[in-house]
C-alpha positions in Angstrom: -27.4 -19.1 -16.3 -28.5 -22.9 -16.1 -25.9 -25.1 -16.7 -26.2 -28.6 -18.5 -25.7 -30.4 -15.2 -28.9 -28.4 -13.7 -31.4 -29.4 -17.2 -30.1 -33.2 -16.6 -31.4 -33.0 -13.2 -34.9 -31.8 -14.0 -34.8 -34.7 -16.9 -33.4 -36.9 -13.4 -36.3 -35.9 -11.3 -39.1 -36.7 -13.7 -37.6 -40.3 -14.9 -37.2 -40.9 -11.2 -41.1 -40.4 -11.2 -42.0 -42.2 -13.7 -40.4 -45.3 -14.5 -41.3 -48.1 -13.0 -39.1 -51.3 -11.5 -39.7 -54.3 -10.0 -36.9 -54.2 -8.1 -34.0 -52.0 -7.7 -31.8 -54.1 -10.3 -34.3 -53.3 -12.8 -35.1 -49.8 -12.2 -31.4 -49.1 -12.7 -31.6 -50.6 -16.2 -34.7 -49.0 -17.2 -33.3 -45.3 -16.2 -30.0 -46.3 -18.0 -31.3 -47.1 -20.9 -33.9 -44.3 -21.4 -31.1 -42.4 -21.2 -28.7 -44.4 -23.9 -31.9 -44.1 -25.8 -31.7 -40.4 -25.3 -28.1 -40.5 -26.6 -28.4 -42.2 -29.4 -31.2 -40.4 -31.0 -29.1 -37.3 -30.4 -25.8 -39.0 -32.1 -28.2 -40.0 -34.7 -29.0 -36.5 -35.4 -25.6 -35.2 -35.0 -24.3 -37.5 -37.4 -26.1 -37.3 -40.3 -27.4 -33.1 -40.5 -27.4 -33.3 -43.9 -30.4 -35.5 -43.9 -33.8 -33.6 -43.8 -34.5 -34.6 -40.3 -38.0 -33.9 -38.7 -39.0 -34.3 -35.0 -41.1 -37.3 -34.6 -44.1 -37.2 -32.0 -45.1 -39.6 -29.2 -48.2 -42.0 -29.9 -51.2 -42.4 -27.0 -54.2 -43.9 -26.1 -56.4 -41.9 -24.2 -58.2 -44.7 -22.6 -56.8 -46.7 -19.7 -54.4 -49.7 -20.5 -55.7 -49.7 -24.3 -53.1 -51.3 -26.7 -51.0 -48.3 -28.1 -52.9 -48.0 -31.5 -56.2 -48.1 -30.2 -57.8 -44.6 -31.3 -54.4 -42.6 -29.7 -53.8 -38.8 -29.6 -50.8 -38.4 -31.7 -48.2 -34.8 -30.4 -45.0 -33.4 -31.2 -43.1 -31.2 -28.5 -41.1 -28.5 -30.2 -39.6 -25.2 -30.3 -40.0 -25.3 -34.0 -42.6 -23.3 -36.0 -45.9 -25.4 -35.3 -47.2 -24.6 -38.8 -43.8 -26.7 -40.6 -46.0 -29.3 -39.3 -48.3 -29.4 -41.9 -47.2 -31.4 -44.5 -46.0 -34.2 -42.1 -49.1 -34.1 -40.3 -51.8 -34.5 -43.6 -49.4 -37.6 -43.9 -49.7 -39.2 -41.2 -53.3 -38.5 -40.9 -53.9 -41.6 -43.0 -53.8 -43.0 -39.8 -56.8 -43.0 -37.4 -55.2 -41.0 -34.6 -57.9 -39.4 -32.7 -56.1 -35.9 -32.5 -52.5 -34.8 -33.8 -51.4 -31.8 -31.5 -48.3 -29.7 -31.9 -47.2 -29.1 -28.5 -45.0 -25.4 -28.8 -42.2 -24.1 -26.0 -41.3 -20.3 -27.7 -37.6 -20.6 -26.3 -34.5 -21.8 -24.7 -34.2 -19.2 -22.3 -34.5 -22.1 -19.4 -34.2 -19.0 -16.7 -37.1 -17.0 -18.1 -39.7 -20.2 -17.6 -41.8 -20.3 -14.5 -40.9 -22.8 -11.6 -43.8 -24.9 -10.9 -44.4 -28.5 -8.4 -46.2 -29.9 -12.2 -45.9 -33.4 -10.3 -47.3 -32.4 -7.1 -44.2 -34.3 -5.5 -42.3 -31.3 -3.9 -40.0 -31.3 -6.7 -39.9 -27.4 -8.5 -39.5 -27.8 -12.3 -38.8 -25.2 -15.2 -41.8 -25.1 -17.5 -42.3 -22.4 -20.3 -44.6 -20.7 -21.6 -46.2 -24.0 -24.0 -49.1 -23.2 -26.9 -51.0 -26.1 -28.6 -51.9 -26.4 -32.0 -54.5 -29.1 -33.5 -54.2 -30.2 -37.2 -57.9 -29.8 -38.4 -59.0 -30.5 -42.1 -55.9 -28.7 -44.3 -54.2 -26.7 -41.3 -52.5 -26.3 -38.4 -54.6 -24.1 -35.9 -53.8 -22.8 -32.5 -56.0 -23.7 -29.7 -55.6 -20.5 -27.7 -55.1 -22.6 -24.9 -51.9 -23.7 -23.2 -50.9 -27.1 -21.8 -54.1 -27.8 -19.7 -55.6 -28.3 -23.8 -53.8 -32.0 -23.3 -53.7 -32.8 -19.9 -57.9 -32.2 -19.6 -58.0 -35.1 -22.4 -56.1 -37.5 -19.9 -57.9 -38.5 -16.5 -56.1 -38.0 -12.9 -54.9 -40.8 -10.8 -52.9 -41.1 -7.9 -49.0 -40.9 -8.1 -47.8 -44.0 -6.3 -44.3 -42.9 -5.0 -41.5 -44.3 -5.7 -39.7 -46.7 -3.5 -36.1 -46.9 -5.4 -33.2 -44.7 -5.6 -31.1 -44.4 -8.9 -27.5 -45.7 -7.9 -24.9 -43.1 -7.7 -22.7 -44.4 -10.1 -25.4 -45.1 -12.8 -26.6 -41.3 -12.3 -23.1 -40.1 -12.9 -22.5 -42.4 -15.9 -25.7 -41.6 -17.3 -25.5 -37.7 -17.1 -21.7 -38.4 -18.9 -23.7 -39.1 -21.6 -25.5 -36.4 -22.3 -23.3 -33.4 -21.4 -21.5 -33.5 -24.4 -24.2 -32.3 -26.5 -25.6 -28.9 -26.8 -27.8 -27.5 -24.4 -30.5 -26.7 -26.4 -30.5 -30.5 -27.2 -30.6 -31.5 -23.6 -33.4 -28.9 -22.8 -35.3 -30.6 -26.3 -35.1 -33.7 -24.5 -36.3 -32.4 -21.2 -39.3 -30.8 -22.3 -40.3 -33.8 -24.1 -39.8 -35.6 -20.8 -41.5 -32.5 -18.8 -44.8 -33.0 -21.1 -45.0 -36.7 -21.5 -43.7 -37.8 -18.1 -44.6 -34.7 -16.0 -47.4 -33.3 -16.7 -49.1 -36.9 -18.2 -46.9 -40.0 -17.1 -48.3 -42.1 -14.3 -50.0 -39.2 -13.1 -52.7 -39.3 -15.9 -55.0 -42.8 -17.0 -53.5 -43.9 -19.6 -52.9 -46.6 -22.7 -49.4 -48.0 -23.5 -47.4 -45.5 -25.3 -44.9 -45.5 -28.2 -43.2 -43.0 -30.4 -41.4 -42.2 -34.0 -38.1 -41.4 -33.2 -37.8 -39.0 -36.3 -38.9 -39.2 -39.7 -36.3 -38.3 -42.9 -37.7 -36.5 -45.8 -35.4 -37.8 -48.9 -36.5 -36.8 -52.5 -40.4 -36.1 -51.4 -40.1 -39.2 -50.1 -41.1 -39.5 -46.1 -39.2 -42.7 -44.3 -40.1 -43.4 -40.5 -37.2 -43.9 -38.3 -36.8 -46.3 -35.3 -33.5 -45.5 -34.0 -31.6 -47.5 -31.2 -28.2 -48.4 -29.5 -27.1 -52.1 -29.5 -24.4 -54.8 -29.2 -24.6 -58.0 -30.8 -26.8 -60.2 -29.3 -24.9 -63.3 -27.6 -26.7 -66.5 -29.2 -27.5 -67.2 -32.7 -28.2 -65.2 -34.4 -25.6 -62.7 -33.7 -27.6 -59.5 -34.7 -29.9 -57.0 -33.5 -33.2 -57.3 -31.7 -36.9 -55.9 -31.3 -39.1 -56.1 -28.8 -42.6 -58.0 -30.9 -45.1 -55.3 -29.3 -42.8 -52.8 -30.5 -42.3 -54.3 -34.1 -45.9 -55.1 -34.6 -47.1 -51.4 -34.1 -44.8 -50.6 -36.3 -45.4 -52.7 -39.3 -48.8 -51.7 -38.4 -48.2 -47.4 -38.2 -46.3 -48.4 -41.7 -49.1 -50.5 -43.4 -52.1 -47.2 -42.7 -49.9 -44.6 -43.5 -48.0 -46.5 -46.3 -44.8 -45.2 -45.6 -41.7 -47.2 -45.3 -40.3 -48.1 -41.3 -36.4 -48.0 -41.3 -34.8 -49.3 -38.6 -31.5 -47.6 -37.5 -29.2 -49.0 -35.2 -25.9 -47.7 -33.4 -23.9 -50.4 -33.3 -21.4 -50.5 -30.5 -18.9 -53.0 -29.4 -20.6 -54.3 -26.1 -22.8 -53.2 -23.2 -20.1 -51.6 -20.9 -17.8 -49.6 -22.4 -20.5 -49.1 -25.5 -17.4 -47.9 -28.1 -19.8 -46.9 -31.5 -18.9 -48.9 -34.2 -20.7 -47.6 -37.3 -24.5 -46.9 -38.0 -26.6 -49.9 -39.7 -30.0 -50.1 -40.6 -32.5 -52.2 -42.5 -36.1 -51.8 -43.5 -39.0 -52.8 -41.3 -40.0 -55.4 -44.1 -36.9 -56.9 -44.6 -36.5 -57.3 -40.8 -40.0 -59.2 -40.5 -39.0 -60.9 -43.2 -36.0 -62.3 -41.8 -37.2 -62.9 -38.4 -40.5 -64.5 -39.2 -41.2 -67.7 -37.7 -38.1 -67.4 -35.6 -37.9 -67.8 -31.8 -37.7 -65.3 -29.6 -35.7 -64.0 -26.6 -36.2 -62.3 -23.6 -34.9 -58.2 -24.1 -34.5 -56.1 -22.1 -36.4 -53.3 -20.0 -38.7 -51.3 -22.5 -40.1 -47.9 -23.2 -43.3 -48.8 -20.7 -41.8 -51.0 -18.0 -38.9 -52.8 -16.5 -40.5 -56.0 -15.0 -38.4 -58.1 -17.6 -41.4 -59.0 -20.1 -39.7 -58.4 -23.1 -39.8 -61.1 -26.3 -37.6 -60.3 -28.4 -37.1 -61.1 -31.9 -33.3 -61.3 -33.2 -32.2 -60.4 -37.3 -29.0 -61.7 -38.1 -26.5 -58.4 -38.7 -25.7 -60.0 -42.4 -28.8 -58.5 -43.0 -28.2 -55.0 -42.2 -26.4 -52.3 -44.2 -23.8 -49.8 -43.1 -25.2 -46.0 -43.2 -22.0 -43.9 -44.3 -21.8 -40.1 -42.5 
């Protein structure tokens, strides 16, 4: 039977693959933070089941090096009934995303999936048995076709391989992370990984990619989530930051669908021992509003990169209120 250790070290061998550092200082932070992003979207989840949770998707230009809202396919990678989808999807239709694709694995039997080189690197991954599903008009229908449905849309470049080494120590901390979730959680996150990193990442031409985190249905009432993991920032303001690309997709994903952005954040008492120290959140308006006109710092390594590029804008925590479990 797999174990956890064995799923974190597929989700190892394709971040390994696919992020990207300008030196080896900077690819340690990128992989350490994909994965306290991974945790912290999990906690999330963990935290508050009561809420009506649904699976976000990932957002992606077809087209090379296109801004992330430029005409991009919108998919969700799921083990859950593709049809649920529906409703969700007509939502989010408002916006002009060229196709919205439900990407389906039928299990977690992890032993059962075939054992296939996706990234033509040498490296044998787990992949199952995945169905896709295109939302057309007022349904959900199944392509009849499997993964190749999405990949065919993407065009083939060379893999340029990777000349650094995840540290030891980071690799260890980083898989102490995860392992105290459920499996089927982990293998969630890997397949997610597995589509958008193995069998698309920087082996496909691409634009720059983003992502809902998850979306919370309260009252008939749909709020998109952007969930993160932060200490204080240092200077003045003391609060929490977001990367400016990041924040103006989002206002701009908020403004064509017209639902409301809320911005979750774990906070946690600083960046090495990372003790949570309550959920907070605040709206995506009130955050522009507050940060508008305000200087920016430099973040840190990002969902796309990790050369260091990163303005940042900074909201003062006064402004954020606690989310009670």
């Amino acid at each position: 039977m797999t174990s956890k250790t064995e799923v974190l070290e597929y989700l190892h061998i394709l971040l390994t693959h696919n992020l990207y550092g300008s030196t080896q200082g900077f690819f340690n932070s990128a992989y350490r933070n994909r994965f306290i992003g991974f945790r912290s979207e999990l906690e999330f989840k963990n935290d508050f089941k009561s809420r009506r949770l649904i699976d976000g998707g990932y957002i992606l230009p077809m087209q090379d090096k296109k801004p992330t809202l430029h005409a991009p396919l919108y998919f969700t990678i799921t083990a859950k009934k593709p049809y649920s989808f529906l409703r969700t999807y007509s939502i989010l239709e408002s916006f002009p995303f060229s196709k919205m694709l439900v990407i389906h694995f039928p299990n977690y039997d992890i032993d059962s999936w075939n054992t296939i080189d996706v990234m033509q690197t040498g490296d044998l991954l787990r992949v199952p048995d995945f169905s896709v599903y295109e939302k057309t008009y007022n349904r959900i229908e199944h392509t009849k076709q499997g993964i190749n449905y999405i990949t065919n849309l993407f065009m083939d470049k060379t893999r340029n391989p990777n000349r650094f080494i995840v540290d030891k120590k980071i690799k260890q901390e980083c898989f102490e992370m995860l392992e105290v979730f459920e499996i089927e959680q982990l293998i969630d996150i890997y397949v997610d990984r597995l589509v958008f990193d193995g069998f698309i990442g920087l082996g496909k031409v691409k634009g720059v990619p983003s992502d809902i985190d998850a979306i919370d249905m309260k009252e008939n009432n749909f709020f998109l989530l952007e969930i993160k993991e932060k200490d204080l920032s240092k200077g003045n303001p003391k609060g929490f930051g977001m990367d400016t690309q990041r924040l103006n997709d989002l206002l701009s994903i908020q403004k064509l669908t017209g639902l409301t952005y809320v911005y979750m954040v774990k906070k946690v008492n600083n960046q090495k021992e990372r003790l949570k120290d309550g959920w907070f959140y605040i709206s995506l308006n009130d955050f522009y509003k507050h940060t508008k006109g305000s200087a920016t710092i430099q973040g840190g390594a990002g969902m796309a990169s990790a050369s260091g590029n990163h303005p940042t804008l900074v909201c003062d925590f006064k402004h954020f209120k606690e989310l009670k479990q």
